[in-house]
N, C-alpha and C positions, 0 to 999 in steps of 0.2 A: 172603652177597652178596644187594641186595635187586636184584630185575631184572623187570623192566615188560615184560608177554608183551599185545602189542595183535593181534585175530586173530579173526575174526565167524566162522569156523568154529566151531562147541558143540562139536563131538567131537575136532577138532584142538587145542583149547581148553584140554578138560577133562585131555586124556590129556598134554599140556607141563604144566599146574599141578602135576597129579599127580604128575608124575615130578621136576620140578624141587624140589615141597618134601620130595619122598622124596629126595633127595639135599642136603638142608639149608638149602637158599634162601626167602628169604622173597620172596613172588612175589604183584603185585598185575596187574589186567588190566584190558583195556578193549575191547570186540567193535565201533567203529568210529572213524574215525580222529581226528575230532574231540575225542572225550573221552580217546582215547590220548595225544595232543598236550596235552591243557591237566594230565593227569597227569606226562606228563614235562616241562612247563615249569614246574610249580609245585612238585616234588618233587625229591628225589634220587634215583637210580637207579643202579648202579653198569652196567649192560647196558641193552637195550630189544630186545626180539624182535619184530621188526617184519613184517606182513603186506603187501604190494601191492597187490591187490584188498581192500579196503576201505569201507564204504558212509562218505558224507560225505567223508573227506578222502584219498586215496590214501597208497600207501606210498613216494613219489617226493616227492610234496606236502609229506606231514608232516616229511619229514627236511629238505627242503627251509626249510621253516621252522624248524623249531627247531635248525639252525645258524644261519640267518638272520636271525632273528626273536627267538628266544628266546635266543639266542646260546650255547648246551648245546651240549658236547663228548663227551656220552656215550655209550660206543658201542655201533654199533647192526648187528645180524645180521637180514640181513633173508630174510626167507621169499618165495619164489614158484614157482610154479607152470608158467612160462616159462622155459627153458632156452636162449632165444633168446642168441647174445654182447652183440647191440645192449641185449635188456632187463637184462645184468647190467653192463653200462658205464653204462645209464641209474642204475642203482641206486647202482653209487659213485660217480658224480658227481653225484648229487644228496644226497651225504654218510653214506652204509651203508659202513661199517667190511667186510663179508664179507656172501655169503651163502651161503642153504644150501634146494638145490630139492628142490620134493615131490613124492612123498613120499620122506620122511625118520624115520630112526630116530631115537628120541629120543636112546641112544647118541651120535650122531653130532653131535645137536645139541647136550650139554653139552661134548663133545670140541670142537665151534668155541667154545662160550663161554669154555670154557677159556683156548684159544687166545689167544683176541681181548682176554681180560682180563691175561693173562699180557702181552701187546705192549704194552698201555695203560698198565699199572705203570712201566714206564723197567727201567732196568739193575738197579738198586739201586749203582750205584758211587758215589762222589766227584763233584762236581761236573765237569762238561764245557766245557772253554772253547776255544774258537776266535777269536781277535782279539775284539772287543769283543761277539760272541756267547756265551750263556750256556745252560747247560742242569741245572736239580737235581732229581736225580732223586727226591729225599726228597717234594718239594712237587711235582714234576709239572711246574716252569712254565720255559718260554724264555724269556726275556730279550735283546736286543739293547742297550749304551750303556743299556742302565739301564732299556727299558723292555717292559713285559712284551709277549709275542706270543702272539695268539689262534689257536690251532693246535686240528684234532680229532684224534682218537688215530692216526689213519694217517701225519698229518704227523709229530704227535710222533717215531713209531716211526722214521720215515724219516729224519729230521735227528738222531737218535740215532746211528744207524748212520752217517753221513756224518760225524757229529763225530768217532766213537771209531775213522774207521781215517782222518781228516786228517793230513796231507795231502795221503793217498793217493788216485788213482784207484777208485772203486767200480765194478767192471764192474755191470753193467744186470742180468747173470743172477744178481749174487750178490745186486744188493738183491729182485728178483724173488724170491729162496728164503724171505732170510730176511723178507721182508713176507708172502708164503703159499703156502708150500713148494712144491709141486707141483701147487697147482692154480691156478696165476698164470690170471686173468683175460684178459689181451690186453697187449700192448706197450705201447697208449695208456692202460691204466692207469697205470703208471709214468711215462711221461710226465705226465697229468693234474695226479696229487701232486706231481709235481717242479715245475709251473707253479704250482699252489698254497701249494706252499710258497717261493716265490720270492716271490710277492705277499706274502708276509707276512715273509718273512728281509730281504729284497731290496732289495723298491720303496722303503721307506719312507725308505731309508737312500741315503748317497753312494755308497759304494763296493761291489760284489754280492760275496757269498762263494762263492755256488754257482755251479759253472762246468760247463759241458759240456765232458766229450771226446771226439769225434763216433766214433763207429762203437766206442768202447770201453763208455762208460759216465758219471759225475758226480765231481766233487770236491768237498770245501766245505775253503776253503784263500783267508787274505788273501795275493794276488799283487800282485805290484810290475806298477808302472802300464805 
């Protein structure tokens, strides 16, 4: 796996390089946020380990643009320092897949990589299909009526899981587990990704697949009018 560690601590630095290529990765860096960004807009990256206190571009900023801006999907575990709830709502709404506060084992930190890259891959089944929604898990990419949908790997995971128990009810707790088991972030995370992923399943289109059912949970299910 190649995976982008951006991090202006030297000793926090050295000791994830170290550990990540002693576990097989091939592992490129950048100590601030500016030149982390034009490395993960110019390259591939299967991860990016991302700091928050950062000189030049922040760790809010940079994710913020390269969904944005650069329009890269790839995800991203961000590191801080802050254990605040408001600073880790800032962090996934401004497009960080997880994070993981310090100090931290490095253990702990390939065990979220894991994680995060395990959700990002899809199912491995058959293609997924919901009325004229689409989903293949081979390539990675959604489709709607033929045409592709720009989703990050949170949404992915999240309209996966809504396809494959259609057109069932999804209580709120079960997609909260399987998005990040027990250490679910806040309520309005789930909401968040469900509003984001509307804007993209949704808007574009006539008719909406995903439906709320208020005090249980979500469906994604074409209903008679």
């Amino acid at each position: 796996m190649r995976i982008l560690v951006v991090e202006d601590n030297v000793d926090i630095l050295t000791n994830v390089l170290d550990y990540l290529e002693l576990k097989g990765h091939s592992v490129d860096c950048a100590q601030d946020g500016l030149s982390g960004l034009h490395l993960a807009a110019t390259h591939h990256y299967d991860l990016i380990v991302l700091d928050i206190m950062l000189p030049g571009l922040d760790g809010y900023q940079f994710c913020q643009r390269l969904r944005e801006d650069a329009r890269r999907d790839t995800p991203i575990l961000m590191l801080t320092a802050r254990d605040a709830l408001e600073d880790r709502l800032r962090g996934l709404r401004a497009g960080a897949d997880d994070y993981l506060v310090k100090p931290f084992s490095l253990a702990e930190l390939v065990a979220r990589i894991d994680a995060i890259t395990r959700r990002s891959r899809g199912t491995g089944v058959a293609e997924l299909r919901v009325a004229d929604l689409a989903f293949n898990p081979a390539t990675h990419q959604a489709s709607r009526g033929g045409i592709p949908l720009k989703l990050n790997p949170m949404g992915t995971k999240l309209l996966v899981l809504l396809m494959q128990k259609s057109p069932a009810v999804v209580t709120r707790e079960a997609l909260e587990m399987e998005m990040w088991g027990e250490d679910t972030p806040d309520r309005d995370s789930l909401r968040s990704h469900i509003h984001q992923l509307r804007q993209a399943v949704d808007k574009p289109f006539e008719r909406p697949l995903i439906h709320t059912v208020h005090g249980v949970g979500y469906r994604l299910a074409e209903l008679d009018k």
